[in-house]
OpenMM code with the backbone's topology and positions (N, CA, C; nanometers):
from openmm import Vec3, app, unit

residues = "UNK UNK UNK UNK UNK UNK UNK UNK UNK UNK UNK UNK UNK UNK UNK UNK UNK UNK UNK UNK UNK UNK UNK UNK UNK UNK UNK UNK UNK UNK UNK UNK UNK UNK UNK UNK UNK UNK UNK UNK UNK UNK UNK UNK UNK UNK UNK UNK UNK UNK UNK UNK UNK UNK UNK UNK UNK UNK UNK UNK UNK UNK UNK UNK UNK UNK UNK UNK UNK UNK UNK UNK UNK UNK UNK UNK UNK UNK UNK UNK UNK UNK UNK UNK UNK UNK UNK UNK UNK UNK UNK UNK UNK UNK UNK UNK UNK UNK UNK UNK UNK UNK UNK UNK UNK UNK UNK UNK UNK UNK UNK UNK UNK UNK UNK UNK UNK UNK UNK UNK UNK UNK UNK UNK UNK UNK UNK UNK UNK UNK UNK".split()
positions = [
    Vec3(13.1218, 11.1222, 19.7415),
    Vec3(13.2165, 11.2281, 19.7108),
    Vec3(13.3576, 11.1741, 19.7207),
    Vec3(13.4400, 11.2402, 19.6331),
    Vec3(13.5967, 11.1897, 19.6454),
    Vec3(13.6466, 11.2591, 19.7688),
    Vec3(13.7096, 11.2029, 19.8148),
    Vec3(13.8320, 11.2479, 19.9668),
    Vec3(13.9567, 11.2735, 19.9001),
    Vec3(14.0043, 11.3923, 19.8437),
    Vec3(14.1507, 11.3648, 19.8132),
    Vec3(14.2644, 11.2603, 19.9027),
    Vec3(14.2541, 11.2984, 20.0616),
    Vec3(14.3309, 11.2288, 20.1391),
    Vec3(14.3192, 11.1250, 20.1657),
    Vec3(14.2025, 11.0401, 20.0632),
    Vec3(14.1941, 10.9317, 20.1208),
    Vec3(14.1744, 10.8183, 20.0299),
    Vec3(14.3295, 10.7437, 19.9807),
    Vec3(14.3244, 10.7423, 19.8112),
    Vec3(14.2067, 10.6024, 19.8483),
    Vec3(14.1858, 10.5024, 19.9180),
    Vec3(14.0812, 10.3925, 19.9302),
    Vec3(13.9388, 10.4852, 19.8823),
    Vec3(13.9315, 10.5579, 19.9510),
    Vec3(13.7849, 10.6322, 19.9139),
    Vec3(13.7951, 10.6699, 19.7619),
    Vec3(13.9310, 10.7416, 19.7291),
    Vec3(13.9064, 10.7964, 19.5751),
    Vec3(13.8928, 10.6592, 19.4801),
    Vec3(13.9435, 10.5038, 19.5214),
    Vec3(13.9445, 10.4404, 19.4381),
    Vec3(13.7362, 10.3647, 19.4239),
    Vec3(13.7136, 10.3683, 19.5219),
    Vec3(13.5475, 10.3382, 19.5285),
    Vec3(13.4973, 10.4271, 19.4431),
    Vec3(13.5014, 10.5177, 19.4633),
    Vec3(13.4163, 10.6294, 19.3417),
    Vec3(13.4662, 10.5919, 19.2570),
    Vec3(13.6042, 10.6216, 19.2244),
    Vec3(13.5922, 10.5945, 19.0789),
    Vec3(13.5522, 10.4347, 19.0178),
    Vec3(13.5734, 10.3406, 19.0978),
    Vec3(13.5255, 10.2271, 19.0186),
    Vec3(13.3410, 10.2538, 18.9855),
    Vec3(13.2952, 10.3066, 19.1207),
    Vec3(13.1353, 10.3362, 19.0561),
    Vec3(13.1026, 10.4186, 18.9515),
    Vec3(13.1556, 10.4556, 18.9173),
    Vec3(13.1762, 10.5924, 18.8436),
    Vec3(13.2074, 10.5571, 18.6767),
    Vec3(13.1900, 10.4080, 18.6866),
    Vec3(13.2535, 10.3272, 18.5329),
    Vec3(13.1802, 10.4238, 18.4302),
    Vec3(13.0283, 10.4435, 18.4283),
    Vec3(12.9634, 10.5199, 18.2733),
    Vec3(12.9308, 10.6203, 18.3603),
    Vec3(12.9744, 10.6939, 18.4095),
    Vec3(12.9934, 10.8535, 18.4089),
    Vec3(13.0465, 10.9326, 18.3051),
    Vec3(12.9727, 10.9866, 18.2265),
    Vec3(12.9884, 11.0385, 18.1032),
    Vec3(13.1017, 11.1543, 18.1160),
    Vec3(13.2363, 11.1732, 18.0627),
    Vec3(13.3267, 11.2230, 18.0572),
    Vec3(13.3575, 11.2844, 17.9667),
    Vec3(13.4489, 11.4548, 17.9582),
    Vec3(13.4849, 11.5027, 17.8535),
    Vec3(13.6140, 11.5598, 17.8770),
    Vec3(13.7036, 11.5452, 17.8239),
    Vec3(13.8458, 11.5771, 17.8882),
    Vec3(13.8655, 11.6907, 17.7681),
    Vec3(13.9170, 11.7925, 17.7754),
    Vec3(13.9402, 11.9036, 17.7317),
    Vec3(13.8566, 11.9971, 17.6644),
    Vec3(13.7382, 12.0232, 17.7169),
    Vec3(13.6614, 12.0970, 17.6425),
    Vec3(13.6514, 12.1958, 17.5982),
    Vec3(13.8012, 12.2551, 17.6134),
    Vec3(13.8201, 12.3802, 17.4667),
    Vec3(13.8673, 12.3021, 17.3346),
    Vec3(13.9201, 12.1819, 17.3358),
    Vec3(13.9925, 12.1780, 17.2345),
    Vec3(13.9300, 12.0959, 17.1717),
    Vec3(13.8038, 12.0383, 17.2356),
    Vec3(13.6855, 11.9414, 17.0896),
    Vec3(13.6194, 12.0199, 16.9842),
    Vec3(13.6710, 11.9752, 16.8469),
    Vec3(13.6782, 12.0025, 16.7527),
    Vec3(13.5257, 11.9232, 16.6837),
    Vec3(13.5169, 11.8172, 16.7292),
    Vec3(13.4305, 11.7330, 16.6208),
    Vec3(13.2704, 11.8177, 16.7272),
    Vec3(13.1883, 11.9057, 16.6510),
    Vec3(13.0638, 11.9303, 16.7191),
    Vec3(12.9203, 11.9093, 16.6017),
    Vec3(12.8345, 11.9368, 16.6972),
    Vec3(12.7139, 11.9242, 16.6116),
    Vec3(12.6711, 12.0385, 16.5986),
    Vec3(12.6237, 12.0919, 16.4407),
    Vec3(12.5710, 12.2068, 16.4279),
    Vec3(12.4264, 12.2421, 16.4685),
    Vec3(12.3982, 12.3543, 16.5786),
    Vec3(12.3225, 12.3678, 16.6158),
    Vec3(12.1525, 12.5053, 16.5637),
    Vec3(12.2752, 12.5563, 16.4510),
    Vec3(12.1830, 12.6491, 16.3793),
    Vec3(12.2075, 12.8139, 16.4161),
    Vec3(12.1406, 12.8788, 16.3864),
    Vec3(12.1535, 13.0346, 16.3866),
    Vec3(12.0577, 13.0318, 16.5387),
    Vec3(12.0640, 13.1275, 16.6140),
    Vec3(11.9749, 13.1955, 16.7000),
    Vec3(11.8620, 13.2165, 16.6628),
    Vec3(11.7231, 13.2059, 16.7175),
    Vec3(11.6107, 13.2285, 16.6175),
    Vec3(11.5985, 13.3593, 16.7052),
    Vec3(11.6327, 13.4092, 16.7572),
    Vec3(11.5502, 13.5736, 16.8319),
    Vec3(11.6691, 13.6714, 16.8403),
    Vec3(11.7329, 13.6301, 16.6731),
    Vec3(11.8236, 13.7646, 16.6550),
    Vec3(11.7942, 13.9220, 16.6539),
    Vec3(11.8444, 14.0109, 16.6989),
    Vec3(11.8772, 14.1641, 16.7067),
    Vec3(11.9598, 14.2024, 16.5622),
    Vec3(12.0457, 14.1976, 16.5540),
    Vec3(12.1718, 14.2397, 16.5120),
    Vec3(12.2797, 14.0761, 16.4926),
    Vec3(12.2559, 14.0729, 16.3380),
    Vec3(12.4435, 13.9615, 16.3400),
    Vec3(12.3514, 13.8501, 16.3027),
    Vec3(12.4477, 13.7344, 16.2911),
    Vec3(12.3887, 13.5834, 16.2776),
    Vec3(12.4865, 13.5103, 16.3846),
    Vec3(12.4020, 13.5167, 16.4985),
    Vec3(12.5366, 13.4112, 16.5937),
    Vec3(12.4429, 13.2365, 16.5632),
    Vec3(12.6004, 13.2247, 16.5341),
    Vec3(12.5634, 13.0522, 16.4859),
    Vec3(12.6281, 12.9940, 16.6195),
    Vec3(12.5732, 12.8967, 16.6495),
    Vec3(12.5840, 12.7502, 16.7514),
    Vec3(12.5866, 12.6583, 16.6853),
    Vec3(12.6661, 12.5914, 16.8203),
    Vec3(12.7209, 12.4627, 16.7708),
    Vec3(12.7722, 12.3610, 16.9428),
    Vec3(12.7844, 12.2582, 16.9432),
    Vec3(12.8251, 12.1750, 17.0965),
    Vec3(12.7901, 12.0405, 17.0478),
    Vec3(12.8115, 11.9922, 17.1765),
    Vec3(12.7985, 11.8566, 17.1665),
    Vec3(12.7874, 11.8204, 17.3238),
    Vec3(12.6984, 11.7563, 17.3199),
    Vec3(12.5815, 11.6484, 17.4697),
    Vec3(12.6798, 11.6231, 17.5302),
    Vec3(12.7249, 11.5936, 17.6146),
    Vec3(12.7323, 11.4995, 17.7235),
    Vec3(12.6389, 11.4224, 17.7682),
    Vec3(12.5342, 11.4742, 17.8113),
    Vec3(12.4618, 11.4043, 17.8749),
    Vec3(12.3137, 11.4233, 17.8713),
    Vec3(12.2260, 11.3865, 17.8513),
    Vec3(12.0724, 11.3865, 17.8364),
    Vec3(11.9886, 11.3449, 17.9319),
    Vec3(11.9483, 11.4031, 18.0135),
    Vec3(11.7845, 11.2946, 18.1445),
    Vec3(11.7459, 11.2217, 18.0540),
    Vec3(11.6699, 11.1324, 18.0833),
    Vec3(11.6144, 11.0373, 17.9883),
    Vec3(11.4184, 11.0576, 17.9752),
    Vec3(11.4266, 11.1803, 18.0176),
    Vec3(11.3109, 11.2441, 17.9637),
    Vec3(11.3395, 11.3917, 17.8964),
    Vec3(11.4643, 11.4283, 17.8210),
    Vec3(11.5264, 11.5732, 17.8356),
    Vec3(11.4390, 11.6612, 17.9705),
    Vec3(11.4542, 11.6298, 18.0510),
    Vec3(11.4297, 11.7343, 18.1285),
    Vec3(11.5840, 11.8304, 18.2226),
    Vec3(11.6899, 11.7127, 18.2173),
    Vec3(11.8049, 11.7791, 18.2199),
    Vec3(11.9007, 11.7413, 18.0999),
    Vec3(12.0533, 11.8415, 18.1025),
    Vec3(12.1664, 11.8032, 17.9750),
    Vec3(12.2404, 11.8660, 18.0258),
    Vec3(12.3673, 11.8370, 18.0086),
    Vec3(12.4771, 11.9166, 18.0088),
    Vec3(12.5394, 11.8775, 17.8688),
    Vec3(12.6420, 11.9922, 17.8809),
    Vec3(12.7365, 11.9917, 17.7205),
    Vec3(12.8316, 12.1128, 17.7592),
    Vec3(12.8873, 12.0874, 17.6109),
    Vec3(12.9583, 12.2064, 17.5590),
    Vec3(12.8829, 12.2754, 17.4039),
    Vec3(12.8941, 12.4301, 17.4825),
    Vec3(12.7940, 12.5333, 17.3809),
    Vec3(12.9209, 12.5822, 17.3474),
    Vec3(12.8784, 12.6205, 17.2133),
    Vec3(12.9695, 12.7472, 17.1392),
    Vec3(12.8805, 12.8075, 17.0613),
    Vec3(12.9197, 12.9643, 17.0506),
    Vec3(12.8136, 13.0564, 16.9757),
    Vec3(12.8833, 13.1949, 16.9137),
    Vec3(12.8774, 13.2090, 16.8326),
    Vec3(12.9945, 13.2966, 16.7101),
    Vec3(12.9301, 13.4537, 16.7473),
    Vec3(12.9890, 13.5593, 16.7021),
    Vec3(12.9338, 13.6744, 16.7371),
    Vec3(12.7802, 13.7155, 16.7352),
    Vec3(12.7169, 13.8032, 16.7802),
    Vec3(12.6092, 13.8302, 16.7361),
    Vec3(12.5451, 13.9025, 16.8897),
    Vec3(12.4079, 13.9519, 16.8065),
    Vec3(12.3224, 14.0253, 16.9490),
    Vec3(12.1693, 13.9606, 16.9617),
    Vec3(12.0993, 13.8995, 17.0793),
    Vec3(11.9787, 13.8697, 17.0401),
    Vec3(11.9109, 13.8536, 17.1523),
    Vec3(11.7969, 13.8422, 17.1569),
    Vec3(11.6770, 13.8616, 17.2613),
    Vec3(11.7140, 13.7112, 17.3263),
    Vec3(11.7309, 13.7316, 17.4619),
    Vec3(11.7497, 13.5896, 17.5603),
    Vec3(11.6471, 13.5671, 17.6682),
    Vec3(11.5817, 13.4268, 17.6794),
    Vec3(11.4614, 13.3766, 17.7235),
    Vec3(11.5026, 13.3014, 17.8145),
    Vec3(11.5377, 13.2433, 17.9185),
    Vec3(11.6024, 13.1065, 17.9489),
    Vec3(11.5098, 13.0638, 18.0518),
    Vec3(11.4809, 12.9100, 17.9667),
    Vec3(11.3317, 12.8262, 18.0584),
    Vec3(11.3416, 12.7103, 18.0893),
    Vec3(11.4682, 12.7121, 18.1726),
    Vec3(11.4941, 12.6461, 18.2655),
    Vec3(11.6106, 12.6740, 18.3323),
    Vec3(11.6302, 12.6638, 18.4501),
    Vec3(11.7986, 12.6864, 18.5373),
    Vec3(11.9098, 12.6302, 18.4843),
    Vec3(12.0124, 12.7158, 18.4127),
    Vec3(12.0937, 12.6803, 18.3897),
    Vec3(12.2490, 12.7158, 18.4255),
    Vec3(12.2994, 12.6611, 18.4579),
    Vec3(12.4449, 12.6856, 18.5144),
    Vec3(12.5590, 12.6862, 18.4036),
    Vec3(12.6249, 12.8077, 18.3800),
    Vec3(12.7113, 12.7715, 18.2676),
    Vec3(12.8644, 12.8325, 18.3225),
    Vec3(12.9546, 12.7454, 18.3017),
    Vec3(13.1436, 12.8061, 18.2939),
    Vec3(13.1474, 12.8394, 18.1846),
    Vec3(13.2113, 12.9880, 18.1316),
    Vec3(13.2917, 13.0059, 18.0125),
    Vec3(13.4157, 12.9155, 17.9927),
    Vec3(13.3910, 12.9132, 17.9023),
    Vec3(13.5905, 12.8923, 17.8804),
    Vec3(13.6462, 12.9821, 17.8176),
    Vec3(13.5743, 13.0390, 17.7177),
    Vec3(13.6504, 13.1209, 17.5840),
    Vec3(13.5208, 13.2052, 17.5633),
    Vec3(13.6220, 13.3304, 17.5052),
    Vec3(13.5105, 13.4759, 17.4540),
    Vec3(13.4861, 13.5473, 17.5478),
    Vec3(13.3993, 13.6040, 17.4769),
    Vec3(13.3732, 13.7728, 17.5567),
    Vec3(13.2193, 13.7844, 17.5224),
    Vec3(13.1167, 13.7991, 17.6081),
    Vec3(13.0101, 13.8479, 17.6126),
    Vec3(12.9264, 13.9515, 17.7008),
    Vec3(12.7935, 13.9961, 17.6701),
    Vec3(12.7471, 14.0635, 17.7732),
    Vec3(12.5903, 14.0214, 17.8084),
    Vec3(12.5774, 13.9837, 17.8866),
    Vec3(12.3896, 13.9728, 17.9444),
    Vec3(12.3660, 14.0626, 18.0030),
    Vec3(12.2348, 14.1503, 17.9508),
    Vec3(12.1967, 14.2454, 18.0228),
    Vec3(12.0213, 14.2186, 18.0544),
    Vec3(11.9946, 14.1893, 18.1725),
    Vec3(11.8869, 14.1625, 18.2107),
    Vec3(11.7720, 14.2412, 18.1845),
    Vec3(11.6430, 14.2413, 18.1818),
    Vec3(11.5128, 14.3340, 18.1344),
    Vec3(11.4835, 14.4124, 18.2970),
    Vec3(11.6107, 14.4188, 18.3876),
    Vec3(11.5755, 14.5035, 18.4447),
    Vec3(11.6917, 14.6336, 18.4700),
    Vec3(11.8230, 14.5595, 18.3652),
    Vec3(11.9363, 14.6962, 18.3370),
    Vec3(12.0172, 14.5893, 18.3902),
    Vec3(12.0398, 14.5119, 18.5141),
    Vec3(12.1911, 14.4504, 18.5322),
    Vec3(12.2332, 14.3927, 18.4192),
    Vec3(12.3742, 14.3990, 18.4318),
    Vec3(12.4295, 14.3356, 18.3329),
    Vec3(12.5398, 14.2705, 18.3851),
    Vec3(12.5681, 14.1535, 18.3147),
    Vec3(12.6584, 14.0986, 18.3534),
    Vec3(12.7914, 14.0584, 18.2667),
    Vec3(12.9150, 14.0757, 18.2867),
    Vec3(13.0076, 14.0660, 18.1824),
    Vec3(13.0668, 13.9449, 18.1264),
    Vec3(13.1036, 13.8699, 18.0585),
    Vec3(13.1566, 13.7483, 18.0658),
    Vec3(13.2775, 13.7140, 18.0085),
    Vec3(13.3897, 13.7056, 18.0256),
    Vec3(13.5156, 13.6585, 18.0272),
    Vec3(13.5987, 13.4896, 18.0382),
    Vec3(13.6672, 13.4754, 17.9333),
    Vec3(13.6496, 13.3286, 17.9798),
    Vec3(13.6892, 13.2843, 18.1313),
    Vec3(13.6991, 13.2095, 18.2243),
    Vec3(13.7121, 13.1506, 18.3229),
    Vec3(13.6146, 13.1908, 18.4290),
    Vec3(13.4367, 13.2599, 18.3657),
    Vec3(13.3672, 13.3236, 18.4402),
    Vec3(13.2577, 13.2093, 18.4592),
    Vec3(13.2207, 13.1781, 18.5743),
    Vec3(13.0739, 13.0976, 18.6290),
    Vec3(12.9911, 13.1973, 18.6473),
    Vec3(12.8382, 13.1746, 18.5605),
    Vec3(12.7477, 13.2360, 18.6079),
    Vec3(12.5573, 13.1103, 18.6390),
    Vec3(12.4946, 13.1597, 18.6929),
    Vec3(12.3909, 13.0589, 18.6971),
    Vec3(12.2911, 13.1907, 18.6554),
    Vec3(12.1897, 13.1327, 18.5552),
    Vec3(12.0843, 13.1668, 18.5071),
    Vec3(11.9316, 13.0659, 18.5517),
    Vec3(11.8746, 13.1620, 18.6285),
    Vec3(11.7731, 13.1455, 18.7214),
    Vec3(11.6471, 13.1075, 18.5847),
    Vec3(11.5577, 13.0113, 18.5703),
    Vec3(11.4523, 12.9932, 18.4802),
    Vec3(11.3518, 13.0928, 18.4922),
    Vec3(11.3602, 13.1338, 18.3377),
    Vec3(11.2535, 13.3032, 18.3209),
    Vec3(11.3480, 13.4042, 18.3452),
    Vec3(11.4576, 13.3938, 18.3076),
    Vec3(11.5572, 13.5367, 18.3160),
    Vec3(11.5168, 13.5418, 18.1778),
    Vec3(11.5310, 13.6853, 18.1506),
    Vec3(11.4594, 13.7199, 18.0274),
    Vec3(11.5868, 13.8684, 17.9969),
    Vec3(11.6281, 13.8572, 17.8992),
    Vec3(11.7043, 13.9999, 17.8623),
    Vec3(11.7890, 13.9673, 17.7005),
    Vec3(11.9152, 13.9913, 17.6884),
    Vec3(12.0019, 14.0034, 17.6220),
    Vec3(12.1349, 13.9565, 17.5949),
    Vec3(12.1715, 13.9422, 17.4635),
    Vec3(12.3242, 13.9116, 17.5155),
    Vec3(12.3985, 13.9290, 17.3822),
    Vec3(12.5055, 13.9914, 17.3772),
    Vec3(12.5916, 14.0636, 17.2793),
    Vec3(12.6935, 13.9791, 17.2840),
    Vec3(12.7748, 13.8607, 17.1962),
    Vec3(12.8771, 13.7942, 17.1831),
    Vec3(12.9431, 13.8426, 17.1174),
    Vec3(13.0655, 13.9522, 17.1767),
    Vec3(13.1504, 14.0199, 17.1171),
    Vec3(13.2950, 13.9302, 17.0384),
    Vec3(13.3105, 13.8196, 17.1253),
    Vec3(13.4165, 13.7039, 17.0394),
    Vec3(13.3714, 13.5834, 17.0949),
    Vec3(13.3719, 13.4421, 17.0328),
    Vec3(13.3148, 13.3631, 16.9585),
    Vec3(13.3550, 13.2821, 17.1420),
    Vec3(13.2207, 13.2316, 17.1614),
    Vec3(13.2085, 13.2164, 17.3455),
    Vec3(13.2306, 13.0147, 17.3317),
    Vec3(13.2618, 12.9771, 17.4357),
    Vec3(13.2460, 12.8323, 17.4323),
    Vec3(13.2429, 12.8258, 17.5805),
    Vec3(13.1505, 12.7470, 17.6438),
    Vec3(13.0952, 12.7425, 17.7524),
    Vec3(13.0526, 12.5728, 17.8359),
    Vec3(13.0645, 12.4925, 17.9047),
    Vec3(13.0032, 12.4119, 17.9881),
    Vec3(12.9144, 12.4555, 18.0566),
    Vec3(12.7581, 12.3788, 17.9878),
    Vec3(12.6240, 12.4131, 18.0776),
    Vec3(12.5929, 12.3084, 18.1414),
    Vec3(12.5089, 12.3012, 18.1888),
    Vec3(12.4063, 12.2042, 18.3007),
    Vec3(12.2851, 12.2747, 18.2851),
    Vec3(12.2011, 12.2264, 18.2489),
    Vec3(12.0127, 12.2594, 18.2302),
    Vec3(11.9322, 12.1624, 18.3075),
    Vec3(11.8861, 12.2162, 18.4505),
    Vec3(11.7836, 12.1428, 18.4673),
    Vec3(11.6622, 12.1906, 18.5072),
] * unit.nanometer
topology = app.Topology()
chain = topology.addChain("A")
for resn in residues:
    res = topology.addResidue(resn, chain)
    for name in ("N", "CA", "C"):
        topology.addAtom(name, app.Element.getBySymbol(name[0]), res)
């Protein structure tokens, strides 16, 4: 772990730290990979789109940056995933009524087998972690 107060310690990490996969501004990357329409649409065509950071080398984990354009559709999630907004407005509403709101600068973690909904009222961009 880095020590702020302790710039010898911050310089060890970071030399180990040489291919630690890095993304410096992740609202403002432009170049992404198209990821397709939602296949368990409701209502709308929310299209995706991001780009990897990082892959397990069995995909069993990834992180990135997601983006996903308006729309409403049935949500499955099968595996734990941890996501920061950055941008947009959404809503998850769980198959047992909670709901949860989302705003950009909001952290939420999605437990594997949450099962419900989600209404992307303006166009969301997010940092996940899936493992």
């Amino acid at each position: 772990m880095c020590c702020p107060r302790n710039p010898s310690k911050r310089f060890y990490v970071a030399m180990n730290m040489i291919k630690t996969p890095v993304l410096q501004n992740p609202c403002d990357i432009t170049e992404v990979v198209d990821w397709g329409i939602i296949p368990t649409m409701i209502e709308g065509e929310s299209h995706t789109s991001g780009v990897i950071l990082h892959q397990g080398p069995n995909g069993e984990s990834e992180t990135g940056v997601w983006i996903c354009t308006p729309g409403y559709w049935d949500c499955h999630v099968t595996a734990d995933e941890f996501c920061h907004f950055l941008e947009g407005r959404c809503t998850y509403t769980h198959e047992s009524g909670d709901v949860i709101e989302i705003v950009p600068d909001t952290a939420a973690f999605f437990p594997k087998d949450w099962k419900g909904t989600c209404r992307v009222e303006a166009t969301i961009r997010k940092v996940y972690m899936i493992r």
